[in-house]
C-alpha positions as CSV (number, residue, x, y, z in Angstrom):
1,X,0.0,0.0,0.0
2,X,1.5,3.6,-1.0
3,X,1.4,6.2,1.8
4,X,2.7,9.6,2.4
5,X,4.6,10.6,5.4
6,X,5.6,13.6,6.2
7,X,9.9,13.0,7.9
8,X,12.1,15.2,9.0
9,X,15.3,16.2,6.3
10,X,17.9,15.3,8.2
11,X,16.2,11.9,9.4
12,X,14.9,11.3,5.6
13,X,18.8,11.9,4.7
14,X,20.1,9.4,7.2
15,X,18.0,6.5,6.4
16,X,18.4,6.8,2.6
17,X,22.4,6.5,3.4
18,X,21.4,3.4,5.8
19,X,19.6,2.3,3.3
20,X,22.0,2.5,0.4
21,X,24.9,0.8,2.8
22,X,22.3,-2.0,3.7
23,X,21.7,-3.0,0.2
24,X,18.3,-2.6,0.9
25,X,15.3,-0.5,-0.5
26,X,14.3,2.5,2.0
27,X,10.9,1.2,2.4
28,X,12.3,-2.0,4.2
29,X,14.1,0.1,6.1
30,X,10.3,2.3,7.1
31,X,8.7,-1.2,7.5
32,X,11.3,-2.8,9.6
33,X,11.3,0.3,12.2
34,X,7.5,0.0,12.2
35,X,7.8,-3.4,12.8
36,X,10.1,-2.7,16.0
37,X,8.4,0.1,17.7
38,X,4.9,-2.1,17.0
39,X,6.1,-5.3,18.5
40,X,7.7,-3.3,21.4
41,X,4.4,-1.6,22.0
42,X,2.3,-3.5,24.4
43,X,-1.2,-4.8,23.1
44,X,-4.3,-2.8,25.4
45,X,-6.6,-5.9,25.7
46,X,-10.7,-4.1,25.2
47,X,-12.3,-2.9,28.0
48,X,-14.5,-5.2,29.6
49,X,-17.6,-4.1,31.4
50,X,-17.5,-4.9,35.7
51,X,-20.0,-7.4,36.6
52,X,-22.8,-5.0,38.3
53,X,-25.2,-8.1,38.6
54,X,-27.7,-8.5,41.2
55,X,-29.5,-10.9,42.7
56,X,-29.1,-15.0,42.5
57,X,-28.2,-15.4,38.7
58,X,-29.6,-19.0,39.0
59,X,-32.7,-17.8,40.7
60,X,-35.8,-16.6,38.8
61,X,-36.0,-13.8,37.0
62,X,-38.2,-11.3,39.1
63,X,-38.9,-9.5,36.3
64,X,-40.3,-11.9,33.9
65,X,-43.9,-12.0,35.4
66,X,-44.6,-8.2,35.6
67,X,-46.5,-6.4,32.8
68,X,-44.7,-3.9,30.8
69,X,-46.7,-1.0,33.0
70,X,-45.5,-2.8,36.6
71,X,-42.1,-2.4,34.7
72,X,-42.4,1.3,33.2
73,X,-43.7,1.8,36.7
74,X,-40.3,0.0,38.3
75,X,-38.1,1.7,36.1
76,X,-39.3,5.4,36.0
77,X,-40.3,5.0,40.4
78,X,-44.0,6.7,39.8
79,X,-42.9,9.7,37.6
């Protein structure tokens, strides 16, 4: 994939001469210092949600016999 980045002169300057001694293109170059600093970055796992459960999850679920208006009524306390 072709991408623009936007690198400092003097940094541009020294890795085309790194690149030239290496043998190597200057795109191997970018993508093995990507590579680097990615590996060395440690992965953030997702955020996962606390449990905030109430109640006996095995139990019955009080819920499941009121009518939607006993539960508007629960939810909203009267107003």
């Amino acid at each position: 994939m072709k991408t623009t980045v936007d690198i400092a002169d003097a940094l541009l300057a020294r890795a085309k001469r790194q690149a030239k001694q290496s043998g190597r293109p200057l795109r191997a170059l970018v993508e093995e210092g990507l590579r680097r600093v990615l590996e060395d970055t440690p992965v953030r796992s997702g955020y996962e949600l606390p449990d905030r459960s109430v109640g006996n999850p095995e139990g019955p679920n009080p819920l499941a016999a009121m009518s939607w208006q006993d539960l508007r009524d629960e939810i909203y306390g009267g107003r």
